[in-house]
C-alpha positions in Angstrom: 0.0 0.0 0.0 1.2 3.5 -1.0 0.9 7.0 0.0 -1.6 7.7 -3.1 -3.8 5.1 -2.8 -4.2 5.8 1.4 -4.8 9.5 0.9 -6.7 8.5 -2.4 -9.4 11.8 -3.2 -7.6 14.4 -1.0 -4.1 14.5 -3.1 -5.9 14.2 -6.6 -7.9 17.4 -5.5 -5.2 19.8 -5.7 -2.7 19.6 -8.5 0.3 22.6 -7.8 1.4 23.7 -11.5 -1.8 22.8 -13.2 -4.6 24.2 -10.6 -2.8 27.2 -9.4 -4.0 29.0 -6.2 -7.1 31.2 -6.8 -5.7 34.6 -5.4 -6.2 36.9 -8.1 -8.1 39.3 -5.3 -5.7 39.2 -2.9 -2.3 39.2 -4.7 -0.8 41.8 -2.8 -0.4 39.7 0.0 2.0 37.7 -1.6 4.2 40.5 -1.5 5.1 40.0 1.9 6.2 36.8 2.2 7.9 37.4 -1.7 9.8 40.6 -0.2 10.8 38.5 3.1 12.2 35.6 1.4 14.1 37.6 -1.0 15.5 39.4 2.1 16.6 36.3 3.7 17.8 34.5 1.0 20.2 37.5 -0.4 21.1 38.3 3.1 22.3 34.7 3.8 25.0 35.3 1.0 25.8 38.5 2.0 25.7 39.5 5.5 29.4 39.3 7.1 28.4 39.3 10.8 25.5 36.9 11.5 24.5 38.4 14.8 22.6 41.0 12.9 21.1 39.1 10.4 17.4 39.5 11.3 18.0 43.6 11.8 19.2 43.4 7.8 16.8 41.3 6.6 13.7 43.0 8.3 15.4 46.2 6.8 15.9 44.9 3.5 12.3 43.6 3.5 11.3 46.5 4.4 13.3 48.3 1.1 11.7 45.8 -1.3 7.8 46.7 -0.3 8.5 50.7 0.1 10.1 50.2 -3.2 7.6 48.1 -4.7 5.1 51.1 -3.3 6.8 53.9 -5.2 7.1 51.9 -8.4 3.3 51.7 -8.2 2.3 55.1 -7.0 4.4 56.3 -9.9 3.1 53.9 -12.6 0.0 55.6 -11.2 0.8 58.7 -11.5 1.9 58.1 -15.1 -1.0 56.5 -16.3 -3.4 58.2 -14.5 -2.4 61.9 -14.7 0.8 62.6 -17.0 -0.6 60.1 -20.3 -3.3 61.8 -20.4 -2.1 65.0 -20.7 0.3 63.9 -23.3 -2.2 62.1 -25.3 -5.8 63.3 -25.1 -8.3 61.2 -26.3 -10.8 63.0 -28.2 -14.9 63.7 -27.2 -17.0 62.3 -29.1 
């Protein structure tokens, strides 16, 4: 008897790569744990003394979402307010 055939229905319900996770509303959440891994896993290489690891890798995690913030505000702003102005579109 093997794993597959004990746990039988519940592992053929979920199928990683071809039934992705239905998070298309809340896919800004993933930016957290995307931001923090990143942070630990660059920090890992590069940190020379690893007593303060966690103070550069909260820090760095930190870097990654306010960047991630201003990179949207200003795709924002672009779209929004400055492509417009550039381009009107005209009334009909």
């Amino acid at each position: 008897m093997n794993l597959a055939t004990f746990l039988g229905p519940f592992v053929a319900a979920y199928t990683p790569f071809v039934d992705p996770v239905n998070l298309h509303r809340q896919w800004y959440l993933l930016l957290l744990p995307l931001a923090l891994l990143t942070a630990v896993a660059y920090k890992a290489v590069r940190t020379r003394d690893m007593r303060r690891y966690p103070v550069e890798v909260l820090v760095m995690a930190a870097q990654i979402l306010l960047g991630m913030i201003a990179l949207a505000l200003g795709f924002l702003v672009f779209v929004e307010v400055l492509i417009p102005l550039l381009a009107p579109t005209p009334r009909v």
